[in-house]
Predicted model as a PDB file, atoms N, CA, C, CB and O in Angstrom, pLDDT in the B-factor column:
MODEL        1                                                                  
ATOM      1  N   UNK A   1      -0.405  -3.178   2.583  1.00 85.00           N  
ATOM      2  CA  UNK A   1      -0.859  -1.811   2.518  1.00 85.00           C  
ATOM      3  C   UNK A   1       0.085  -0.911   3.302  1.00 85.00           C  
ATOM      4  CB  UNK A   1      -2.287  -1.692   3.047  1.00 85.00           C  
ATOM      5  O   UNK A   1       0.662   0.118   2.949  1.00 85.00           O  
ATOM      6  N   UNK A   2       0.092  -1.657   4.617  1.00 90.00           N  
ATOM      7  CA  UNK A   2       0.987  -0.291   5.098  1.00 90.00           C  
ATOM      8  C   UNK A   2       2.543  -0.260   4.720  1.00 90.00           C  
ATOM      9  CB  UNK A   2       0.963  -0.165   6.798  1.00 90.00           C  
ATOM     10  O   UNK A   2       3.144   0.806   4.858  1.00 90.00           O  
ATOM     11  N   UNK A   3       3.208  -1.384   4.253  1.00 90.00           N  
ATOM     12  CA  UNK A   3       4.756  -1.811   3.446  1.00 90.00           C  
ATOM     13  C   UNK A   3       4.423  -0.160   2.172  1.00 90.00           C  
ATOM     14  CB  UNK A   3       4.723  -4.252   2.270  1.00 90.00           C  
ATOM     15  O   UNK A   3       4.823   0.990   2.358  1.00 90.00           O  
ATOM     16  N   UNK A   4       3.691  -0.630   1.130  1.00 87.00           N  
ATOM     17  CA  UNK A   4       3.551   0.600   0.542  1.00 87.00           C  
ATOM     18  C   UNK A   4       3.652   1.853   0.853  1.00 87.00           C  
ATOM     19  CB  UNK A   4       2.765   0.631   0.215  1.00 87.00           C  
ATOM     20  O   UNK A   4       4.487   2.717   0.586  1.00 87.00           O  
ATOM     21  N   UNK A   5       2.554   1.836   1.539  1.00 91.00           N  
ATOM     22  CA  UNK A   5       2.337   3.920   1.815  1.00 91.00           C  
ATOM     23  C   UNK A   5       3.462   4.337   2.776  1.00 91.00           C  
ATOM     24  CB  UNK A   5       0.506   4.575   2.872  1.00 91.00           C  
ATOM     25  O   UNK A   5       3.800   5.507   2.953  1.00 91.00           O  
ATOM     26  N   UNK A   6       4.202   2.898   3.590  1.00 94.00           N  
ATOM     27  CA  UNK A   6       5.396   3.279   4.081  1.00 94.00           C  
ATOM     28  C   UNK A   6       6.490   4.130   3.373  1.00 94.00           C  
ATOM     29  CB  UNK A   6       5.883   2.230   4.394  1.00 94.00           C  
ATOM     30  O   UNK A   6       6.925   5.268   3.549  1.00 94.00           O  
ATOM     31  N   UNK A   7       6.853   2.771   2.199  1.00 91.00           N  
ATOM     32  CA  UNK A   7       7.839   2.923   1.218  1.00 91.00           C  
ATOM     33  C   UNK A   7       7.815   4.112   0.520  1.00 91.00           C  
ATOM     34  CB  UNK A   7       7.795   1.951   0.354  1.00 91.00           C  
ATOM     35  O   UNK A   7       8.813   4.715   0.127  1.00 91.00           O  
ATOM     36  N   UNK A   8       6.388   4.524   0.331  1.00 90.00           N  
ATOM     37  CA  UNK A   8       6.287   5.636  -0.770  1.00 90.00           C  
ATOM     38  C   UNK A   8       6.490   6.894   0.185  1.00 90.00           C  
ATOM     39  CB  UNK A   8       4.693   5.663  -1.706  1.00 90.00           C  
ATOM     40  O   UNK A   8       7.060   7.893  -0.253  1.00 90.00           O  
ATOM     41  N   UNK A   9       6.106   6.847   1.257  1.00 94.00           N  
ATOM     42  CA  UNK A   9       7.112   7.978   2.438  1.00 94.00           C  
ATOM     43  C   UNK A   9       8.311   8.348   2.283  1.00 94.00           C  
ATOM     44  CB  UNK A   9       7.391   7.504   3.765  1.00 94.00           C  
ATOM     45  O   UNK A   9       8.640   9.507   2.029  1.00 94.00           O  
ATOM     46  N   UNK A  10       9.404   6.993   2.480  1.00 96.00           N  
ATOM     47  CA  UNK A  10      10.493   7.081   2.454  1.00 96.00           C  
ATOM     48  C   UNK A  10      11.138   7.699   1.005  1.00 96.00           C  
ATOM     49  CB  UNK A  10      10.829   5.888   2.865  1.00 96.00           C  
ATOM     50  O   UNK A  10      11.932   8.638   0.949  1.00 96.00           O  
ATOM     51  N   UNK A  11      10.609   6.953  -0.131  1.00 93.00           N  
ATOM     52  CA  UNK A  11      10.853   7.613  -1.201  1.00 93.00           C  
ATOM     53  C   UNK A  11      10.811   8.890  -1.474  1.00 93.00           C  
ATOM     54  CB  UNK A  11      10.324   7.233  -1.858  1.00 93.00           C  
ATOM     55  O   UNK A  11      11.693   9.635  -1.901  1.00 93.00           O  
ATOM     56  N   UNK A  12       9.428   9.140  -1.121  1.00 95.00           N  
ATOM     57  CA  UNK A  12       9.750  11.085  -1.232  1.00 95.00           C  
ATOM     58  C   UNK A  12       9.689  11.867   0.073  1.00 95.00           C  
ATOM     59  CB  UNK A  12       8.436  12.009  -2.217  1.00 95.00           C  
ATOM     60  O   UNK A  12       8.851  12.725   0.352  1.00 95.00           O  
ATOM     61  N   UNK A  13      10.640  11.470   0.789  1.00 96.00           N  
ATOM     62  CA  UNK A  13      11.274  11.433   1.915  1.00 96.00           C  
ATOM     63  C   UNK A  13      10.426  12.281   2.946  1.00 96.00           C  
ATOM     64  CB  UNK A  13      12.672  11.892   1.703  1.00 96.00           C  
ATOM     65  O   UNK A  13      10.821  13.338   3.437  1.00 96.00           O  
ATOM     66  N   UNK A  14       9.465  11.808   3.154  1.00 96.00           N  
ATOM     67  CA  UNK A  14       8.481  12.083   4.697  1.00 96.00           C  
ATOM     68  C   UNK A  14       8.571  12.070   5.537  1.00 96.00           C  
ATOM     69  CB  UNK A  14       7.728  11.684   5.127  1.00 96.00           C  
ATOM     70  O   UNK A  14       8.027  12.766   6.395  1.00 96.00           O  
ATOM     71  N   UNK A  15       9.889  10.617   5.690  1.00 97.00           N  
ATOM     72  CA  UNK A  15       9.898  10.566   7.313  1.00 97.00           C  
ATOM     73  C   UNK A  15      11.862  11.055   7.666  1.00 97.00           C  
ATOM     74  CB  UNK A  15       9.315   8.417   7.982  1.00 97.00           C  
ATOM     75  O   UNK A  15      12.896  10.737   7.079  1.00 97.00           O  
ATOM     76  N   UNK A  16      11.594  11.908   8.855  1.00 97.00           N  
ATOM     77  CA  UNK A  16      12.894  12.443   9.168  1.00 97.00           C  
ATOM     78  C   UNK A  16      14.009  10.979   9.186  1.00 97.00           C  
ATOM     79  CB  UNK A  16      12.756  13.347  10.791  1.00 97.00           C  
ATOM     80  O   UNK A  16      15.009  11.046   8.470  1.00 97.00           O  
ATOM     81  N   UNK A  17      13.847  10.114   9.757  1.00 97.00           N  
ATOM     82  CA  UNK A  17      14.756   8.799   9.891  1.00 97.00           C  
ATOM     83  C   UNK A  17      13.911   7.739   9.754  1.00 97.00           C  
ATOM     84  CB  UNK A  17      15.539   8.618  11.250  1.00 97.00           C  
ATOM     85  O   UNK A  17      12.689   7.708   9.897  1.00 97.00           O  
ATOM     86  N   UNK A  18      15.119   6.370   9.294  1.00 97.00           N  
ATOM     87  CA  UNK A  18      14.057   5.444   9.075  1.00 97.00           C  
ATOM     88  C   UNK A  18      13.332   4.781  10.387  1.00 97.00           C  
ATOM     89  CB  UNK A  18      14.639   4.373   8.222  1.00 97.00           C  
ATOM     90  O   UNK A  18      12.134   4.498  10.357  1.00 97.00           O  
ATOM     91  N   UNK A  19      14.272   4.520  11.713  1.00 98.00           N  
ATOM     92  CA  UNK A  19      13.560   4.260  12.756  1.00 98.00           C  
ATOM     93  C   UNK A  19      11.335   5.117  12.331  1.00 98.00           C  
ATOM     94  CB  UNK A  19      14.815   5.177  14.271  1.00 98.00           C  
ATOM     95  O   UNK A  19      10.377   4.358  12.471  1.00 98.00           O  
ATOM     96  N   UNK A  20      11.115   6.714  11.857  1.00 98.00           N  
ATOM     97  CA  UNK A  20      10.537   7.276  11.939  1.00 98.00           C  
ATOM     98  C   UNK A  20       9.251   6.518  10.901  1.00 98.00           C  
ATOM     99  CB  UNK A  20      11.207   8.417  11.870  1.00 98.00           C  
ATOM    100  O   UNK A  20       8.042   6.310  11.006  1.00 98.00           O  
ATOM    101  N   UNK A  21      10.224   6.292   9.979  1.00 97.00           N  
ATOM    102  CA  UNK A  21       9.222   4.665   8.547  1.00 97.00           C  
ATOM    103  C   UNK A  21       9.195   3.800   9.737  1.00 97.00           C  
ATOM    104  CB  UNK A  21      10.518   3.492   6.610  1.00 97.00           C  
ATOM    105  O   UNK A  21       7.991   3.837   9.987  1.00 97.00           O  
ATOM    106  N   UNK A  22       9.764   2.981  10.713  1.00 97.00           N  
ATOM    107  CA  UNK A  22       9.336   2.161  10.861  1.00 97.00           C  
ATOM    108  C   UNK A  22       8.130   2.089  11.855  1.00 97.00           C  
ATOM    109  CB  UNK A  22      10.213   1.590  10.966  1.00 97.00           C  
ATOM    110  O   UNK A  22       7.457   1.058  11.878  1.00 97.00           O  
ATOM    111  N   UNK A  23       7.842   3.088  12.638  1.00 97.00           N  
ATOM    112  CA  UNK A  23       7.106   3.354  13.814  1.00 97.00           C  
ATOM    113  C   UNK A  23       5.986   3.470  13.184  1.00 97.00           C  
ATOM    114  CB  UNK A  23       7.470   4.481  14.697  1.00 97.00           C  
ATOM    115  O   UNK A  23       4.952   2.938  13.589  1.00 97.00           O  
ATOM    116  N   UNK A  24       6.086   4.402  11.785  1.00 96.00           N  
ATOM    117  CA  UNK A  24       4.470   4.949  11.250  1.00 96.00           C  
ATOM    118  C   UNK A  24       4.069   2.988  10.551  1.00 96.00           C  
ATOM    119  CB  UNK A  24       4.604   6.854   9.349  1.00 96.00           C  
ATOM    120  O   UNK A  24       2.945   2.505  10.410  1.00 96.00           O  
ATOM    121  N   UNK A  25       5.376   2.321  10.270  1.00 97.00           N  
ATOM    122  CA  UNK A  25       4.398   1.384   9.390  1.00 97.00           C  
ATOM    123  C   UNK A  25       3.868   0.332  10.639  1.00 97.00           C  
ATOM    124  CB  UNK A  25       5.350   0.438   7.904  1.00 97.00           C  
ATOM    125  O   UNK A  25       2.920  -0.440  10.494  1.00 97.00           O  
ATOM    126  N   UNK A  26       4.703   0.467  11.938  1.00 97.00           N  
ATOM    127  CA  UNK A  26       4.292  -0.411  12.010  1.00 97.00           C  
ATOM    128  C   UNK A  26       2.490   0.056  12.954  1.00 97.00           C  
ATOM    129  CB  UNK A  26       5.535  -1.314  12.575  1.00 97.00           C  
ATOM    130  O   UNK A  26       1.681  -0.784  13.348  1.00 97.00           O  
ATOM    131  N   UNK A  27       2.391   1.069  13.033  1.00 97.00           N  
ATOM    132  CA  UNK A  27       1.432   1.912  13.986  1.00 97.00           C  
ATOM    133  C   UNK A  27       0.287   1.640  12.862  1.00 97.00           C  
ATOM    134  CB  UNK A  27       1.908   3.801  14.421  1.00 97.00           C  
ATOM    135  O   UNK A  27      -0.775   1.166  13.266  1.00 97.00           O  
ATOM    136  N   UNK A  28       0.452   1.933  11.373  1.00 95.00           N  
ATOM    137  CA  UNK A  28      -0.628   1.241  10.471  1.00 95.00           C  
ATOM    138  C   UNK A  28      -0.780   0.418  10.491  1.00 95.00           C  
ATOM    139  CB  UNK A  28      -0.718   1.201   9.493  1.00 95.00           C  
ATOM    140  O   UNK A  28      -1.923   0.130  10.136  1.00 95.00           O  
ATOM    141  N   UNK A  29      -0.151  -0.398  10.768  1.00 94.00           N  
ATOM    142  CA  UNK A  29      -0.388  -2.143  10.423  1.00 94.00           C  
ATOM    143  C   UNK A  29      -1.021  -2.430  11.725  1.00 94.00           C  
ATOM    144  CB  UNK A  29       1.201  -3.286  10.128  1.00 94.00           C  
ATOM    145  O   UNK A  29      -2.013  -3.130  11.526  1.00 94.00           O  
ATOM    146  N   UNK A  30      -0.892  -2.235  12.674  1.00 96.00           N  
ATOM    147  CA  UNK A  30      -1.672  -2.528  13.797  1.00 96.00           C  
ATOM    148  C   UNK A  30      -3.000  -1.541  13.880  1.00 96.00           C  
ATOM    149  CB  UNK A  30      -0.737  -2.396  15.064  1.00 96.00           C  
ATOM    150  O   UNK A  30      -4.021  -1.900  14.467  1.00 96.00           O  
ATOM    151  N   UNK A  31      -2.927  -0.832  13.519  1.00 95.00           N  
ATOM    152  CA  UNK A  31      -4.679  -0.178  13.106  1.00 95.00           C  
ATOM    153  C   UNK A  31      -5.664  -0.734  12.334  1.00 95.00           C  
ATOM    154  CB  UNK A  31      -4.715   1.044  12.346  1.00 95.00           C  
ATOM    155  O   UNK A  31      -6.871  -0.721  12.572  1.00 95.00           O  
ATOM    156  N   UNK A  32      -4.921  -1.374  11.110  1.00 92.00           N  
ATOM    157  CA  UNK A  32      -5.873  -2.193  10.217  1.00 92.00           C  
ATOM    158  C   UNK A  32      -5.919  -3.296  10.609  1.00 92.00           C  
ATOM    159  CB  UNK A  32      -5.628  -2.304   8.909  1.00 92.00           C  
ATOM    160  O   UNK A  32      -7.076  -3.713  10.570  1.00 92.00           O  
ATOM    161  N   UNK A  33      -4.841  -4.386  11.181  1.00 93.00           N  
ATOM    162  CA  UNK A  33      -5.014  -5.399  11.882  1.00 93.00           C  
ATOM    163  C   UNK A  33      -5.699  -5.835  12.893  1.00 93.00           C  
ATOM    164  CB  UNK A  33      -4.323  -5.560  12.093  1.00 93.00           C  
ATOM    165  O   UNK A  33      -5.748  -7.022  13.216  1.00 93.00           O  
ATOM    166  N   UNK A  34      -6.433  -4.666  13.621  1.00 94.00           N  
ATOM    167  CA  UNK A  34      -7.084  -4.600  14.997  1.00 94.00           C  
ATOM    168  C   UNK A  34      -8.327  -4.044  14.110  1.00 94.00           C  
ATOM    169  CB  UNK A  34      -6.303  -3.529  16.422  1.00 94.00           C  
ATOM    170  O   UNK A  34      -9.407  -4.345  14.619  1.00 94.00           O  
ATOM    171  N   UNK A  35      -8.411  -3.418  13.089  1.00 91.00           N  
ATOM    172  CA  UNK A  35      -9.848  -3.230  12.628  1.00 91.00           C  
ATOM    173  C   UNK A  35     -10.360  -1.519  13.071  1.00 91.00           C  
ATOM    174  CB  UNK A  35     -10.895  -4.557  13.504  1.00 91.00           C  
ATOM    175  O   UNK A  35     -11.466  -1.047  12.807  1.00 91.00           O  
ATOM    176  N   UNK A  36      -9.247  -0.804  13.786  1.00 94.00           N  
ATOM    177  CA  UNK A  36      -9.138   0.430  14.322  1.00 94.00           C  
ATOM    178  C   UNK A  36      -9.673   1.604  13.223  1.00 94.00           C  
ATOM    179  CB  UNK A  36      -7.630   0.592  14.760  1.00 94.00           C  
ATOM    180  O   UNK A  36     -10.600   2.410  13.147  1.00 94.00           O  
ATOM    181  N   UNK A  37      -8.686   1.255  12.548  1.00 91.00           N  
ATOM    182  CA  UNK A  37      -8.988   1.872  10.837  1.00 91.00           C  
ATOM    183  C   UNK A  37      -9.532   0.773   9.883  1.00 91.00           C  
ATOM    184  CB  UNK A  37      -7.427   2.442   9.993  1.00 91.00           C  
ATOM    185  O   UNK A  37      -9.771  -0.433   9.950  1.00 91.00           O  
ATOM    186  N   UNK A  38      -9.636   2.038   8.713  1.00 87.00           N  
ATOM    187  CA  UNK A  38     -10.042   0.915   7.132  1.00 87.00           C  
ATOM    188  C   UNK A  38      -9.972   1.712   6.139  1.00 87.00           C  
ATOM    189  CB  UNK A  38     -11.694   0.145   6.914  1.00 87.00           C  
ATOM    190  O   UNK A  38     -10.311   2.894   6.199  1.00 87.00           O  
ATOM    191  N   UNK A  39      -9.499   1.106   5.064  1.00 84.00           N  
ATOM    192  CA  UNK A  39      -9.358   2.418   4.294  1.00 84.00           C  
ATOM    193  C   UNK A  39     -10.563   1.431   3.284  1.00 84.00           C  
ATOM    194  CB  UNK A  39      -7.412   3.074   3.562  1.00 84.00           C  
ATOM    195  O   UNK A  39     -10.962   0.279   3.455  1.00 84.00           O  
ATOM    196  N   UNK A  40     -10.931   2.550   2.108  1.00 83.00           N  
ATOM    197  CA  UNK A  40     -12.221   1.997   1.569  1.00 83.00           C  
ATOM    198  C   UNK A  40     -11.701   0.620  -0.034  1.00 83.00           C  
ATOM    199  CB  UNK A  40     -13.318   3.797   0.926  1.00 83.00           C  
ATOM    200  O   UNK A  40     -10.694   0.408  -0.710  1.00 83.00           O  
ATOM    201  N   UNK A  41     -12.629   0.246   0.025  1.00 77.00           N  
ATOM    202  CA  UNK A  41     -12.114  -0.950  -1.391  1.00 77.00           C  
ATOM    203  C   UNK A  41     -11.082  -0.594  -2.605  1.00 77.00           C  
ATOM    204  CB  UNK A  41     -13.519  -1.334  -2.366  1.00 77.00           C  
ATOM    205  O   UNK A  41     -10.212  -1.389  -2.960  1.00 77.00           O  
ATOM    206  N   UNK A  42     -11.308   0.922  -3.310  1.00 80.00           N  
ATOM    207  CA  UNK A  42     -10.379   1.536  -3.919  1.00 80.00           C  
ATOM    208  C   UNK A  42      -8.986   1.591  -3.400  1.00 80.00           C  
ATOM    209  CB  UNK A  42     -10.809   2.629  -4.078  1.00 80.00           C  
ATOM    210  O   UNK A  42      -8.058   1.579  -4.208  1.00 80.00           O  
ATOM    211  N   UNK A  43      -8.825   1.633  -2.496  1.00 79.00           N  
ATOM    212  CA  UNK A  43      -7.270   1.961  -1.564  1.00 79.00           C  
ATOM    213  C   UNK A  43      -6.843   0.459  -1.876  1.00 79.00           C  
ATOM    214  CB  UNK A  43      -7.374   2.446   0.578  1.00 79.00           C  
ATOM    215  O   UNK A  43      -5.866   0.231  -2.589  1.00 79.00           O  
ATOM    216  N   UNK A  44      -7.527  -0.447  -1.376  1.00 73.00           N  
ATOM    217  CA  UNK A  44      -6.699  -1.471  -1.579  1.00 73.00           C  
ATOM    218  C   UNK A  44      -6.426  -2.637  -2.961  1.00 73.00           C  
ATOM    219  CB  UNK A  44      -7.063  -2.057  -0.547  1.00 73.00           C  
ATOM    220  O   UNK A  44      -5.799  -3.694  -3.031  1.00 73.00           O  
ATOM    221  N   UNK A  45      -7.059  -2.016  -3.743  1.00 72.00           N  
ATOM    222  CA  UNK A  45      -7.294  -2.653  -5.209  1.00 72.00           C  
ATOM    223  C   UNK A  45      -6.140  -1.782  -5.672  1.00 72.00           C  
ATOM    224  CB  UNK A  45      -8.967  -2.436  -6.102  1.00 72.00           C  
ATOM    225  O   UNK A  45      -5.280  -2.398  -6.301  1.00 72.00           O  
ATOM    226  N   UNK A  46      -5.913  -0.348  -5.478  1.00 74.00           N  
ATOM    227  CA  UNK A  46      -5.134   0.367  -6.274  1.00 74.00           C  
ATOM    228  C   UNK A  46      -3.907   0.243  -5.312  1.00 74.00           C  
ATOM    229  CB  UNK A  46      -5.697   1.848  -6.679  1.00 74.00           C  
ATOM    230  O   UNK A  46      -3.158   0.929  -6.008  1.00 74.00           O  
ATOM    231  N   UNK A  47      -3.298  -0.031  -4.479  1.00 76.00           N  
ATOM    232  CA  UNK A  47      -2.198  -0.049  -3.699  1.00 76.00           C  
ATOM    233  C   UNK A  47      -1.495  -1.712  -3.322  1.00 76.00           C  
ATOM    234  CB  UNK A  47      -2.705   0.763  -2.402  1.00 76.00           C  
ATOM    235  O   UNK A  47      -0.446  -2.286  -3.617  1.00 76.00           O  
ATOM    236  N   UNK A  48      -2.749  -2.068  -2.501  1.00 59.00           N  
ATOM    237  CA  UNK A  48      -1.950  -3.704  -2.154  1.00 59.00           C  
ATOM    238  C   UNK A  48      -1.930  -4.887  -3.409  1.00 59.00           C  
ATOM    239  CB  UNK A  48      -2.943  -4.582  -0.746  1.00 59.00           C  
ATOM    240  O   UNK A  48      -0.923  -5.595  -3.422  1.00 59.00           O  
ATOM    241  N   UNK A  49      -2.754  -5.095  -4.244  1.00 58.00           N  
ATOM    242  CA  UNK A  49      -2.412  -5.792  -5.001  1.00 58.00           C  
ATOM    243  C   UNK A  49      -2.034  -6.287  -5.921  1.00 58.00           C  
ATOM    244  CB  UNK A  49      -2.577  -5.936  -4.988  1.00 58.00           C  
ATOM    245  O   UNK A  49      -2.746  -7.136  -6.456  1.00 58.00           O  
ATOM    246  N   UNK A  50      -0.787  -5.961  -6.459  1.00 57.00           N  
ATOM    247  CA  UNK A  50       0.497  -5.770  -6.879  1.00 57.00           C  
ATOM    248  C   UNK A  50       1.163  -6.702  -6.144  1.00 57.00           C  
ATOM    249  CB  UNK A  50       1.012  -4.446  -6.743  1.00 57.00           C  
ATOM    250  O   UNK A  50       1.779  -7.629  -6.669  1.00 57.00           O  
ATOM    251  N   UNK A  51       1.057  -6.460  -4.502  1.00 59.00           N  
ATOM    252  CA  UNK A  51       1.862  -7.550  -3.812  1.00 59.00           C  
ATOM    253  C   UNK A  51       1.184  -8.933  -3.726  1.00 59.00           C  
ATOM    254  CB  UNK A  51       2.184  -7.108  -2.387  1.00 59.00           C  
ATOM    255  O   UNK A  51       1.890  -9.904  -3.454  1.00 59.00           O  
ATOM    256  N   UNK A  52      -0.237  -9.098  -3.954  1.00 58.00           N  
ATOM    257  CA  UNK A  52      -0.548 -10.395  -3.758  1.00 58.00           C  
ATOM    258  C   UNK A  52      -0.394 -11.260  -4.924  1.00 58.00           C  
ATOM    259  CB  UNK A  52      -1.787 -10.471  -3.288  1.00 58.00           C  
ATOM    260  O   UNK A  52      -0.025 -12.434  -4.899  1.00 58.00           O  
ATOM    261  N   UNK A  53      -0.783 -10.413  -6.177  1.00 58.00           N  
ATOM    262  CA  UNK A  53      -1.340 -10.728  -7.642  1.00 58.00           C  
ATOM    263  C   UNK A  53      -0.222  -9.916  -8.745  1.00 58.00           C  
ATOM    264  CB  UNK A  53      -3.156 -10.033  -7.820  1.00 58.00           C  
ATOM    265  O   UNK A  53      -0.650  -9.048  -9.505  1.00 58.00           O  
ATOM    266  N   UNK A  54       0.868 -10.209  -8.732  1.00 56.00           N  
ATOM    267  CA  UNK A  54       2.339  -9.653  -9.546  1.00 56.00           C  
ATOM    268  C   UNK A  54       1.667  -8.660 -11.200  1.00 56.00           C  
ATOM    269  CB  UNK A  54       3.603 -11.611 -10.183  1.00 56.00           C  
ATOM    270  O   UNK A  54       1.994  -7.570 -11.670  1.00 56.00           O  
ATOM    271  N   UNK A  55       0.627  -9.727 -11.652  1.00 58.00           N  
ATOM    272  CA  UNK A  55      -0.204  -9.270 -13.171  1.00 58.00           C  
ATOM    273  C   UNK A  55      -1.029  -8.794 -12.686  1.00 58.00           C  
ATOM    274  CB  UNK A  55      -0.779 -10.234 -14.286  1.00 58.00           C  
ATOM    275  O   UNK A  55      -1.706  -8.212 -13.533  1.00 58.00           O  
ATOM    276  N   UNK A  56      -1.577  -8.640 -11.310  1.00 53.00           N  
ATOM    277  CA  UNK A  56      -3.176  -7.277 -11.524  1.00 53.00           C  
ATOM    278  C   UNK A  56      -2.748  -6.388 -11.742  1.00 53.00           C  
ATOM    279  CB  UNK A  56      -4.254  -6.727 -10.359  1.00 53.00           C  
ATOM    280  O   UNK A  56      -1.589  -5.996 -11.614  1.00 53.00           O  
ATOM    281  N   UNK A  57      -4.049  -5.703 -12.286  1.00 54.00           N  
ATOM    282  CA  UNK A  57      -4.549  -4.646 -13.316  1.00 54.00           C  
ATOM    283  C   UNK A  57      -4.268  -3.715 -12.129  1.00 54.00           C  
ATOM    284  CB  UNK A  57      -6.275  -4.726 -14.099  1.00 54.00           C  
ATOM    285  O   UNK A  57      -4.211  -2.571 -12.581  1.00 54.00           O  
ATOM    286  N   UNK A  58      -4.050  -3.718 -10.682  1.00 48.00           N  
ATOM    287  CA  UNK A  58      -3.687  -2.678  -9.983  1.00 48.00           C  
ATOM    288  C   UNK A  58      -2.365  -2.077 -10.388  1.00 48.00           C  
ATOM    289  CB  UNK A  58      -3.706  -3.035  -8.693  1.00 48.00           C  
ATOM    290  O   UNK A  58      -2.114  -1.033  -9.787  1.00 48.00           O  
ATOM    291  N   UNK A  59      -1.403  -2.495 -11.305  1.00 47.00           N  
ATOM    292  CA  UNK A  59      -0.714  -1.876 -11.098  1.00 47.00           C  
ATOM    293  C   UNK A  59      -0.113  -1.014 -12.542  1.00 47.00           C  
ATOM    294  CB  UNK A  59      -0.022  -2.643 -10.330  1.00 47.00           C  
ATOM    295  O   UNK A  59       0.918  -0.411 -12.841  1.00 47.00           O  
ATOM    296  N   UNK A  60      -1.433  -1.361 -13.216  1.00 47.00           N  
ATOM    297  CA  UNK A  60      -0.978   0.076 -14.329  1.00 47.00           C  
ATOM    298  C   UNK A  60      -2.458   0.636 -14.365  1.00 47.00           C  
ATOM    299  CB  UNK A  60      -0.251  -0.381 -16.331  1.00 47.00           C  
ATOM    300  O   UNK A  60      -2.877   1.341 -15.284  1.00 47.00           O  
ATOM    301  N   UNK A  61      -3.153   0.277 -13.347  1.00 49.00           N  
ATOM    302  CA  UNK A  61      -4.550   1.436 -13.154  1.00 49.00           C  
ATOM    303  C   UNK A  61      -5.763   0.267 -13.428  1.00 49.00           C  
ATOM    304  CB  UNK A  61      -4.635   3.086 -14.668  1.00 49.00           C  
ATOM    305  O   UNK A  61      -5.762  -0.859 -13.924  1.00 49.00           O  
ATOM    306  N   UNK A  62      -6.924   1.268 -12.754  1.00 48.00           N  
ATOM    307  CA  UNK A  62      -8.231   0.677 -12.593  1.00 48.00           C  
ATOM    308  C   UNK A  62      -8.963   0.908 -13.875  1.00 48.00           C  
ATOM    309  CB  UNK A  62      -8.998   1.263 -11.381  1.00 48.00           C  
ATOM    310  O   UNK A  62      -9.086   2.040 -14.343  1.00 48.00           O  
ATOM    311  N   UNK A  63      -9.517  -0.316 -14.525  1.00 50.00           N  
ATOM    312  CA  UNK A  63      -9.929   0.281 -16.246  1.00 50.00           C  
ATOM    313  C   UNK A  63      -9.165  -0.538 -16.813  1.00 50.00           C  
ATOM    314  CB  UNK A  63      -9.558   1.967 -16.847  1.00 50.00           C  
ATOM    315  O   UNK A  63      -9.778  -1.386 -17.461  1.00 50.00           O  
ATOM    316  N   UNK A  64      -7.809  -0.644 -16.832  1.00 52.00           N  
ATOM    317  CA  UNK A  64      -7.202  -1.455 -18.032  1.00 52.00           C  
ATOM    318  C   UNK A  64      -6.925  -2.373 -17.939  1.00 52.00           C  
ATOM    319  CB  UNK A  64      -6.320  -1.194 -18.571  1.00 52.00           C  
ATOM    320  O   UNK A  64      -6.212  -2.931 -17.106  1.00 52.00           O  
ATOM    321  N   UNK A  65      -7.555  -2.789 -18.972  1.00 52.00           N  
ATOM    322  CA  UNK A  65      -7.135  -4.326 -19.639  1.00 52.00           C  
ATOM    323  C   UNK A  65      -6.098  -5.011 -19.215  1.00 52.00           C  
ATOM    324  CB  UNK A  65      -6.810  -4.322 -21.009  1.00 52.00           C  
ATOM    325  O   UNK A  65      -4.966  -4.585 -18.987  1.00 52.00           O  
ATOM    326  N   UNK A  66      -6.546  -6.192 -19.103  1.00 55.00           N  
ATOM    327  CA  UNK A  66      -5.534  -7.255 -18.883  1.00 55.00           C  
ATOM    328  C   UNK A  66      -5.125  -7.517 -20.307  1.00 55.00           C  
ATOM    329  CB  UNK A  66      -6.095  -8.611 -18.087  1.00 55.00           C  
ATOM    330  O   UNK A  66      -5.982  -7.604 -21.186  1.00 55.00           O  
ATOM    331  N   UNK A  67      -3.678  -7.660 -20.593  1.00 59.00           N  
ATOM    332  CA  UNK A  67      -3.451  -8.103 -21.878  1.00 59.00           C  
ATOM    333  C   UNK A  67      -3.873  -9.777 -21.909  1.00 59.00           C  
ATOM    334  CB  UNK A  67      -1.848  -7.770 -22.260  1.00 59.00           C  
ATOM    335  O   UNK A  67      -4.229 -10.513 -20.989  1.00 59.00           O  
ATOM    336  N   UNK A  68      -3.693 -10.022 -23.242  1.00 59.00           N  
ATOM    337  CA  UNK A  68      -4.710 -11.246 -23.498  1.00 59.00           C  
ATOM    338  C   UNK A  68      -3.307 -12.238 -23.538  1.00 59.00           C  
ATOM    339  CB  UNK A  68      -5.927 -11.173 -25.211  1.00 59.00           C  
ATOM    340  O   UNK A  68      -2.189 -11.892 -23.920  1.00 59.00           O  
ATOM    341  N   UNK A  69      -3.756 -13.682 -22.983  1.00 56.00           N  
ATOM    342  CA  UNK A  69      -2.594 -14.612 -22.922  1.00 56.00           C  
ATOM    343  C   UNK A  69      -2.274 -14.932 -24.020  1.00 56.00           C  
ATOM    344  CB  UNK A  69      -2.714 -15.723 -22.251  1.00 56.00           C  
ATOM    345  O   UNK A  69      -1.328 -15.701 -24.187  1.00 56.00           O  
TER     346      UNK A  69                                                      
ENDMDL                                                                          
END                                                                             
């Protein structure tokens, strides 16, 4: 989760330097890791798993079909 919303920073360029990506990802990752934050079930169906699950349906949207084997 936080590799993503990092990346997608850097991409449309949020953070002044990357040292600046690396502080915010790693300051998320230790918020959700400690349980500090949470983001709700949607956030992570539509963002992280892609990285766990390469074919979930997270990553051309919530609703569509899995194509059939």
């Amino acid at each position: 989760m936080a590799e993503a919303i990092r990346d997608w920073g850097v991409s449309g360029g949020y953070f002044a330097t990357p040292e600046d990506a690396a502080i915010f990802h790693d300051e998320l990752a230790h918020m959700l890791l400690t349980q500090k934050v949470a983001f709700n079930s949607p956030v992570w169906f539509n963002v992280g798993c892609d990285r766990l699950e390469p074919d979930a349906t997270a990553r051309t949207g919530i609703g569509t079909p899995r194509p059939a084997a």
